[in-house]
C-alpha positions in Angstrom: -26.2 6.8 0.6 -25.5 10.6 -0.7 -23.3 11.4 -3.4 -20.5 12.9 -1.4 -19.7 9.4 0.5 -19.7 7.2 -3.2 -17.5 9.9 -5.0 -15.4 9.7 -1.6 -15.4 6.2 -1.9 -14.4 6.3 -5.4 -11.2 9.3 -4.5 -10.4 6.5 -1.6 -10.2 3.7 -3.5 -8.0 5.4 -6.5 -5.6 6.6 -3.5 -5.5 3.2 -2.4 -4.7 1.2 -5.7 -1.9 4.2 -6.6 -0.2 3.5 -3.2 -0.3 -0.4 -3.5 1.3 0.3 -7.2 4.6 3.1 -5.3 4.6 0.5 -2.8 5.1 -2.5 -4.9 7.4 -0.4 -7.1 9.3 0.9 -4.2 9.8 -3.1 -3.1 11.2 -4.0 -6.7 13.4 -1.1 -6.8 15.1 -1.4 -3.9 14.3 -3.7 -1.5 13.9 -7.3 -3.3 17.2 -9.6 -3.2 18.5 -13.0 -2.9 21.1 -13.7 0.2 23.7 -16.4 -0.5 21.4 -18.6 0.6 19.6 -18.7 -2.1 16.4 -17.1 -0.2 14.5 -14.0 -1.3 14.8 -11.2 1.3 11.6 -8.7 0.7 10.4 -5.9 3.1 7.0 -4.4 4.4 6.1 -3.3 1.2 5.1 -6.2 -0.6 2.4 -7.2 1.6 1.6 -3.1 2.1 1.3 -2.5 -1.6 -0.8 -6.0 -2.1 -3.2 -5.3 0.9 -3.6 -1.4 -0.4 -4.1 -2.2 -3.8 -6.7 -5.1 -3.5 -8.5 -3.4 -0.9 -8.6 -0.1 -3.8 -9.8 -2.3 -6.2 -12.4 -3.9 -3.9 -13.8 -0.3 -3.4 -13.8 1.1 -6.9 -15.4 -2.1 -8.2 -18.1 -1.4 -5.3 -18.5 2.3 -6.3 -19.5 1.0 -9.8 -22.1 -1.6 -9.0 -23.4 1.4 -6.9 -24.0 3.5 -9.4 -25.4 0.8 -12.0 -27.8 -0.4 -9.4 -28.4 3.3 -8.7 -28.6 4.6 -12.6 -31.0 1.7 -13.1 -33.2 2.8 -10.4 
């Protein structure tokens, strides 16, 4: 692997985990309510912003046992 595609990786997987924190913000701000039957209504973003930000930290947490395994080399 070459430099450019791990610090690409690592840029990717920062964009990732900031949009799963707006998207989970954006569902507590504005979208998460109970009905009168006692039900929680939620949108698209909960599931967005969990998907986005667990597949962020999977990459980042990658990009660093990259570059142990590569500084130990």
């Amino acid at each position: 692997m070459n430099d450019k595609f791990i610090t690409g990786s690592l840029y990717i997987g920062l964009l990732l985990v900031a949009a799963g924190v707006l998207f989970i913000s954006f569902e507590e701000i504005f979208y998460r309510h109970i009905d009168q039957n006692g039900a929680i209504r939620e949108s698209i973003f909960l599931p967005m912003g969990t998907a986005s930000f667990v597949t962020g930290f999977i990459i980042i947490v990658v990009f660093i046992i990259t570059k142990i395994i590569k500084f130990k080399k």
